[in-house]
C-alpha positions as CSV (number, residue, x, y, z in Angstrom):
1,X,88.6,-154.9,-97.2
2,X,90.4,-157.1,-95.2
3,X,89.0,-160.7,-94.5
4,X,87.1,-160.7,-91.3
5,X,89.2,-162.0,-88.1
6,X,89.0,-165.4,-86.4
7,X,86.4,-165.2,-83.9
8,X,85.1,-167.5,-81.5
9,X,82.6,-169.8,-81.3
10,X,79.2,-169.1,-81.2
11,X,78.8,-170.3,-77.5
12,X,81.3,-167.1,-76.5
13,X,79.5,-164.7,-74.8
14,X,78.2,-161.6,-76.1
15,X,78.8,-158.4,-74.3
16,X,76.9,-155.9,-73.8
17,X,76.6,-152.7,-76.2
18,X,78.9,-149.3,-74.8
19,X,78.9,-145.8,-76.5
20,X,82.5,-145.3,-78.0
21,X,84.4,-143.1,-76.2
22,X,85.2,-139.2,-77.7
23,X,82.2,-138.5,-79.0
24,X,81.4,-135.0,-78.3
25,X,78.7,-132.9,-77.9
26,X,77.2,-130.0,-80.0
27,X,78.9,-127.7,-77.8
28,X,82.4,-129.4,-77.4
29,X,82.0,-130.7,-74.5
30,X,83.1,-134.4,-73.4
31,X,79.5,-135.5,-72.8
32,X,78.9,-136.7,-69.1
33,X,79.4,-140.5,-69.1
34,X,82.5,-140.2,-70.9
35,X,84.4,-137.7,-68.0
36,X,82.8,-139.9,-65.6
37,X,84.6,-143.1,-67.8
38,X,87.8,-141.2,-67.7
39,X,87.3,-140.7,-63.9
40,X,86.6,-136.6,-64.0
41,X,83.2,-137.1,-62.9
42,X,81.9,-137.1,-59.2
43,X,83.3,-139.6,-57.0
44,X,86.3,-139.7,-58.9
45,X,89.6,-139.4,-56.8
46,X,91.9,-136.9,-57.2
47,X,95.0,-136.9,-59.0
48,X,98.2,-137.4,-56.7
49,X,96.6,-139.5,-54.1
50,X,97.6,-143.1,-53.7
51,X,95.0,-145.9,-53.6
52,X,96.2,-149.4,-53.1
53,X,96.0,-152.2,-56.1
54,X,91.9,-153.1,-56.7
55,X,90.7,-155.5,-58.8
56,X,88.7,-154.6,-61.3
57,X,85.5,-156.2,-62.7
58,X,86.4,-155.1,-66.5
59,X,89.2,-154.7,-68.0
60,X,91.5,-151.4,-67.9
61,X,91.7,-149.3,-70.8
62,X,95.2,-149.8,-71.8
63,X,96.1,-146.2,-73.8
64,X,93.7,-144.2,-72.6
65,X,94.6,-140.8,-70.7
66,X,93.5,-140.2,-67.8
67,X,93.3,-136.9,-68.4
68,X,90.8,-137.1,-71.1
69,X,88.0,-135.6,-69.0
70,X,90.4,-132.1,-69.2
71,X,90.0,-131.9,-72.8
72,X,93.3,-133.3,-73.7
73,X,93.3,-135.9,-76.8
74,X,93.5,-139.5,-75.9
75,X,96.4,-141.4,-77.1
76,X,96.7,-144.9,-78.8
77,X,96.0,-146.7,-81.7
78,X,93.4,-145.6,-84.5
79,X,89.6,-145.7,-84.2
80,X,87.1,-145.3,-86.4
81,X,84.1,-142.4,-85.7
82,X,81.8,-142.1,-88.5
83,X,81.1,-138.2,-89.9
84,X,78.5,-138.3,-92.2
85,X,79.9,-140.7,-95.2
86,X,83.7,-140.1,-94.2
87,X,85.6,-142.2,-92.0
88,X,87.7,-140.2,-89.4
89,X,90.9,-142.0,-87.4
90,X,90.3,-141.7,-83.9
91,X,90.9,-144.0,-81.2
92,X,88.8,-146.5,-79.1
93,X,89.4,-147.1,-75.8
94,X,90.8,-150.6,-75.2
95,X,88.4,-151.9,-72.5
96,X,85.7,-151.0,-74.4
97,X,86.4,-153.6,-77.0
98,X,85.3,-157.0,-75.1
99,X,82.3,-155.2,-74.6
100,X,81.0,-154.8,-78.2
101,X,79.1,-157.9,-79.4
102,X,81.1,-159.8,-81.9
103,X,79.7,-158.8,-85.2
104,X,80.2,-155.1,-84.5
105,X,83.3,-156.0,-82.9
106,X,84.6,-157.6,-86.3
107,X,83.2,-155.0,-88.9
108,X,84.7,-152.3,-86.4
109,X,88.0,-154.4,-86.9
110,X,87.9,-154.2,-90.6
111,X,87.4,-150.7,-90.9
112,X,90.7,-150.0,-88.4
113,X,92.2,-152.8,-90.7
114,X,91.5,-151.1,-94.0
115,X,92.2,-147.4,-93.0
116,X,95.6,-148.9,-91.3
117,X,96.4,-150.2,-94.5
118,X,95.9,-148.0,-97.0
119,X,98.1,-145.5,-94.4
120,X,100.6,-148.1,-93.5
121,X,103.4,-146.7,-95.1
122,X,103.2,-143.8,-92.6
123,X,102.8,-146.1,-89.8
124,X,106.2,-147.5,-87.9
125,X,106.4,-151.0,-86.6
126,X,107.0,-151.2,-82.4
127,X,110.0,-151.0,-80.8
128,X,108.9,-153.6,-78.0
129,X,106.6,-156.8,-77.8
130,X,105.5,-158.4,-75.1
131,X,105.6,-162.2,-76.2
132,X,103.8,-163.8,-72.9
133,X,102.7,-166.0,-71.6
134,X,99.3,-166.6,-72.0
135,X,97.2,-165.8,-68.9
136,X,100.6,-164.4,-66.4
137,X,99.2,-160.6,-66.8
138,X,100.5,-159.5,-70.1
139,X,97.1,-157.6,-70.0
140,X,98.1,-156.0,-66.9
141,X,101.6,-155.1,-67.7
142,X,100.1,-153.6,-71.0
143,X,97.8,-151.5,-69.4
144,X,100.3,-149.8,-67.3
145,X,102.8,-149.5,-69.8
146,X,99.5,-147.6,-72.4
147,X,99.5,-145.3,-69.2
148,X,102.5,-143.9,-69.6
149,X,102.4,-140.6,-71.9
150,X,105.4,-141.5,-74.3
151,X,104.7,-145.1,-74.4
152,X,101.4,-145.8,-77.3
153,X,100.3,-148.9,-79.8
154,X,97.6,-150.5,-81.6
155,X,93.6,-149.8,-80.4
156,X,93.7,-154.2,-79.6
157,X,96.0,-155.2,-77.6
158,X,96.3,-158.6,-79.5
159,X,97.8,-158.1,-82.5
160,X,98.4,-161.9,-83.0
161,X,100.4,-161.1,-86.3
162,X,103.5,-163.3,-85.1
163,X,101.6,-166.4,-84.8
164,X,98.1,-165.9,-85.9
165,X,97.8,-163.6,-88.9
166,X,101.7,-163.4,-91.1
167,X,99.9,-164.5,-93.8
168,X,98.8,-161.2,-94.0
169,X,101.7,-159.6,-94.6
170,X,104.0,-156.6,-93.2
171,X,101.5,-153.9,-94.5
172,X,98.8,-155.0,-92.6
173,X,100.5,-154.9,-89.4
174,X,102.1,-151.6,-89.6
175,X,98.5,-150.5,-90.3
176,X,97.6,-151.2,-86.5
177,X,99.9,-148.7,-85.1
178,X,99.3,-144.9,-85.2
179,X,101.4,-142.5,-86.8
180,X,105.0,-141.9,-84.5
181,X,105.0,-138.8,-82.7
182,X,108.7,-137.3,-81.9
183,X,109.8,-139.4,-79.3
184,X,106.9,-141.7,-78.9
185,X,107.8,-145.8,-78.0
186,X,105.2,-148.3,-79.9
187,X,104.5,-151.5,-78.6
188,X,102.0,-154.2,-78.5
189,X,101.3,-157.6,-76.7
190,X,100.6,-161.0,-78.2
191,X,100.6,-163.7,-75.5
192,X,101.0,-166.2,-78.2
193,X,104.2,-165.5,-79.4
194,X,106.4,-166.9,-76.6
195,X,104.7,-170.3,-77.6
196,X,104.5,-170.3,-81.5
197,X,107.6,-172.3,-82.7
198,X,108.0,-169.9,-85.9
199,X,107.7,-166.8,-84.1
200,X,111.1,-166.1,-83.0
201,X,112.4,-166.0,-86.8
202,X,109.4,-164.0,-87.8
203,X,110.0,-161.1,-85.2
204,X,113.9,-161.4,-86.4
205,X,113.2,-160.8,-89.8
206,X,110.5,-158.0,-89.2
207,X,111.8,-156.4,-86.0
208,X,115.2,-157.2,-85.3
209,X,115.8,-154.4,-82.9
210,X,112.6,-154.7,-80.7
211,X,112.8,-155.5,-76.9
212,X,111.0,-158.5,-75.7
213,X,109.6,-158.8,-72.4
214,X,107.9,-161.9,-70.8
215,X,105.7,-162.8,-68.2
216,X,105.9,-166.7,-66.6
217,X,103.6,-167.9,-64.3
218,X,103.2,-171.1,-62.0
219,X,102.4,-173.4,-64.5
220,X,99.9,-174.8,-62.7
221,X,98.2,-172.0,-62.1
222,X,98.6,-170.9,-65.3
223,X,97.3,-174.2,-66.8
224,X,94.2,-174.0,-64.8
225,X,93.3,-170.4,-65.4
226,X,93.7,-171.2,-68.9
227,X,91.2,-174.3,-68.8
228,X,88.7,-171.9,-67.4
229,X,89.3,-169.1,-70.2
230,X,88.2,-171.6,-72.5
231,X,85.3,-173.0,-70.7
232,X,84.2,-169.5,-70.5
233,X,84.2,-169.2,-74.2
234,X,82.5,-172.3,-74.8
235,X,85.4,-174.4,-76.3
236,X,85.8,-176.9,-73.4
237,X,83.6,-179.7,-72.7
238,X,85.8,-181.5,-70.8
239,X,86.8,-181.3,-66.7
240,X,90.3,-180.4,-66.2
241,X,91.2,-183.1,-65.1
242,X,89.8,-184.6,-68.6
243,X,91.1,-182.3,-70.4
244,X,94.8,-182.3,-69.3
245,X,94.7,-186.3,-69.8
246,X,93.6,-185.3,-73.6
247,X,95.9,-183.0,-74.6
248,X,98.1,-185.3,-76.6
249,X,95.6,-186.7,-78.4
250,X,94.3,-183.6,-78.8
251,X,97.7,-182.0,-80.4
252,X,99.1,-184.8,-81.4
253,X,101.2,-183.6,-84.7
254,X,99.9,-179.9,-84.6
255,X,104.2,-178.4,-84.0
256,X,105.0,-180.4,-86.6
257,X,102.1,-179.1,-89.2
258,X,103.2,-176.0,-87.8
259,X,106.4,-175.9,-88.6
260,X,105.9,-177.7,-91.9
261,X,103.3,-175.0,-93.1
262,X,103.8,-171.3,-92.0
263,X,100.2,-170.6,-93.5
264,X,98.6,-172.5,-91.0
265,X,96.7,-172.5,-88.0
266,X,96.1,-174.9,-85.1
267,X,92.8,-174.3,-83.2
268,X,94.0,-177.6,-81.2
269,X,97.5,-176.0,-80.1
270,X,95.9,-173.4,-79.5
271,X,93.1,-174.0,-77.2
272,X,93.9,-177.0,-75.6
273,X,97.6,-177.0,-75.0
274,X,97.4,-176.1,-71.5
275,X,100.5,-178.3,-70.1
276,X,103.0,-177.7,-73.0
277,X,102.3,-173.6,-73.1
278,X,103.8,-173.9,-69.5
279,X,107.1,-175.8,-70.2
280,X,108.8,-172.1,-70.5
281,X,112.6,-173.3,-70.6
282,X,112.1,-174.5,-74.2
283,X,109.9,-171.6,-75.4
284,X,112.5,-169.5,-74.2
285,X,115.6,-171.7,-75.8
286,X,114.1,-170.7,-79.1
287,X,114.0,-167.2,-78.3
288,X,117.3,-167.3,-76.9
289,X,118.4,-169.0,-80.4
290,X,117.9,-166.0,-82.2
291,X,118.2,-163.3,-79.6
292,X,120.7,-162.2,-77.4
293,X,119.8,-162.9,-73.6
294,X,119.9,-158.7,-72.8
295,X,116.9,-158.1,-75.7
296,X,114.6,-160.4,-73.4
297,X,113.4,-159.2,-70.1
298,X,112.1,-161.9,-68.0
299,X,109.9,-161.2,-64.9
300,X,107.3,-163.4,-62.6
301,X,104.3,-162.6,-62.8
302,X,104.2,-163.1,-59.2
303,X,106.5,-160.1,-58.7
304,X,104.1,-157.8,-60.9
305,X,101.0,-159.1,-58.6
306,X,103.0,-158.5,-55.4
307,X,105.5,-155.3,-56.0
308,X,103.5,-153.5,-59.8
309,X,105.3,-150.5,-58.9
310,X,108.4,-152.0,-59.0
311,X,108.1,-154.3,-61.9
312,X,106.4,-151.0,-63.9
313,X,109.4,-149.1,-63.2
314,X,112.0,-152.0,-64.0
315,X,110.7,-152.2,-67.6
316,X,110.7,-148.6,-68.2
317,X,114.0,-148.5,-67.5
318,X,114.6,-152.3,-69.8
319,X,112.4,-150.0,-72.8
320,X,114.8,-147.0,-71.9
321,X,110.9,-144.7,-71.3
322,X,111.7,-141.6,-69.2
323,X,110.8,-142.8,-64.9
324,X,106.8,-142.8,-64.7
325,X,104.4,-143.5,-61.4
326,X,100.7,-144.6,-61.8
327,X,98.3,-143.1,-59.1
328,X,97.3,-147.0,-58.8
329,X,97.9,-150.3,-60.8
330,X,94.6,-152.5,-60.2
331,X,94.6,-156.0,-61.5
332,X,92.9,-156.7,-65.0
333,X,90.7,-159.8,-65.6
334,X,91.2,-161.0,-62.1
335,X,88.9,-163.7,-62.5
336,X,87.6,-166.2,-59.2
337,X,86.6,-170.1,-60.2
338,X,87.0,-173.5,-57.9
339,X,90.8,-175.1,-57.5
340,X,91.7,-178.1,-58.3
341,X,92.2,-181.3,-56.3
342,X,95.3,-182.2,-54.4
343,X,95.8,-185.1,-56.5
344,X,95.7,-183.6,-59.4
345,X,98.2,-180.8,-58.2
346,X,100.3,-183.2,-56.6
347,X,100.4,-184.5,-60.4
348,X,101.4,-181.3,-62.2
349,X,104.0,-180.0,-59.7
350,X,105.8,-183.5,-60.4
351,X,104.8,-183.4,-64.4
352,X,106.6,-179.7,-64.3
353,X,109.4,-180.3,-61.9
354,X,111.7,-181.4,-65.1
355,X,111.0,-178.4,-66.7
356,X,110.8,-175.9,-64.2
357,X,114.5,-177.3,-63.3
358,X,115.7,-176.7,-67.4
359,X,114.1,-172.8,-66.4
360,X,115.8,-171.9,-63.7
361,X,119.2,-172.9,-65.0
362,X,118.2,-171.4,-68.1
363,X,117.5,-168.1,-66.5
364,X,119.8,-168.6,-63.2
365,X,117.0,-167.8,-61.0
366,X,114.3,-169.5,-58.8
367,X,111.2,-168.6,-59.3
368,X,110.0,-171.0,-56.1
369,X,107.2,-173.0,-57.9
370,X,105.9,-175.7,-55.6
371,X,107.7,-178.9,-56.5
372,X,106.1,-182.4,-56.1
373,X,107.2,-182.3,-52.5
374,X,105.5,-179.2,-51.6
């Protein structure tokens, strides 16, 4: 069995415990929570209608069909539904997961991991990846892209073998992707990828064909919303203001140990480097390095806030996926916490005005990020 995953620490939440989705009963029938889950239960809208973009409280289920509640199978990566002493694949809804305390959570995991194993060699490897960045709606972007019927991937949405877990070899990632249908597209999304110095030359040598799409926020914004993520999970003790002044302390020599040691892995640079995940220009030079400009698609996630539609139906088109329209595209994980002074954003906007600059004559766009004089 495969070595549990890293978790967090023991100051993370704990979520509350949800039946799995599928489960049927004696009769056949879906039972009555899970049509209402999969929105064929009263109250639900009707298919066709348009409802404007809603936040949600929880995130979506990226994969799962809306349909489900018509008896139709639900697509996406393998699950695990126990049948006396045998283990059958089936597949657990995405935004169920946050919501299964952690222990569950990772004995779940190992079970997926060691049935997607020991079938890996029947298991393809994606065609796309969305690389990041961390906390600019990769989440989001996923979700609507699981929606689509030819479009599937793994039951997590964070894969994290790129930068977290190549140790584990080639085998073990295949095994988190379901056996290819004719004329399915597999893909998965790893927000750490457009920041992990290796990762570039990893996805080369394992997927060489894939597309790569990336999300950029402000990165202020994107800094702060990050700060509160981990303050959430218990990992920050420090104000943001404290903990952008500690961040090179904090990291100091971590990209270098990186680079020096493929096997290892930096909590530090990967908690706490709020300021450096948001210098895109030379996260994207690396990619840029190794893959010709066309294989990356580049979008705001501004745009995708403002125009989902849109931005859903440019990267269809970027993935080469048949035209597709969602009855809605809410936001996922919108989340509501205080700002930040306007000293301290006075501070970023002229700490990221150098590198903001490098981006847009990287990518011979402006994005219109506030610059110190804003």
């Amino acid at each position: 069995m495969a070595p549990v995953p890293d978790r967090g620490p023991r100051g993370a939440r704990a979520h509350a415990r949800v039946p799995l989705r599928g489960d049927r009963s004696r009769s056949g029938g879906r039972r009555r929570a899970d049509r209402a889950a999969a929105g064929c239960g009263p109250g639900a809208t009707r298919r066709g209608t348009r409802r404007r973009s809603q936040p949600l409280d929880r995130p979506l289920a990226p994969g799962s069909d809306r349909r489900a509640g018509r008896g139709r199978r639900a697509r996406g990566g393998p699950a695990l539904a126990r049948t006396g002493l045998r283990l059958r694949a089936r597949r657990l809804p995405a935004e169920l997961i946050p919501r299964i305390p952690r222990p569950a959570r990772a004995v779940l995991r190992n079970a997926v991991w060691t049935y997607g194993q020991a079938t890996s060699f029947a298991r393809p490897l994606p065609d796309f990846l969305i690389l990041g960045a961390q906390k600019a709606g990769t989440t989001a972007l996923y979700a609507y892209l699981r929606w689509h019927p030819r479009i599937t991937g793994p039951a997590w949405k964070e894969v994290s073998y790129f930068d977290r877990h190549y140790r584990r070899g080639v085998r073990w990632y295949r095994g988190h992707f379901p056996i290819r249908a004719a004329g399915r597209i597999l893909g998965e999304a790893s927000p750490g990828y457009l920041f992990h110095p290796l990762a570039p030359e990893r996805v080369r040598a394992t997927v060489p064909d894939a597309k790569l799409i990336v999300l950029l926020r402000d990165p202020i914004d994107r800094a702060l919303s990050h700060y509160h993520h981990e303050v959430a999970l218990g990992r920050e003790p420090l104000t943001f203001e404290e903990a952008i002044d500690a961040e090179p302390e904090r990291t100091r020599g971590e990209e270098e140990r990186l680079l020096r040691d493929p096997g290892y892995f930096s909590h530090a640079w990967w908690d706490y480097a709020y300021l450096a995940r948001g210098r895109y220009a030379e996260q994207l030079e690396r990619w840029f390095a190794v893959f010709p400009h066309e294989q990356l698609f580049v979008v705001a996630s501004d745009e995708l806030a403002a125009e989902p539609e849109q931005v859903y139906a440019r990267v269809l088109v970027f993935l080469g996926a048949a035209t597709h329209e969602l009855d809605s595209y809410p936001r996922v994980y919108e989340q509501h916490y205080g700002g930040m002074g306007a000293d301290t954003r006075g501070r970023l906007a002229e700490y990221f005005a150098e590198p903001n600059r490098r981006l847009y004559e990287l990518l011979g766009r402006d994005f219109g990020w506030q610059g110190p004089e804003g």
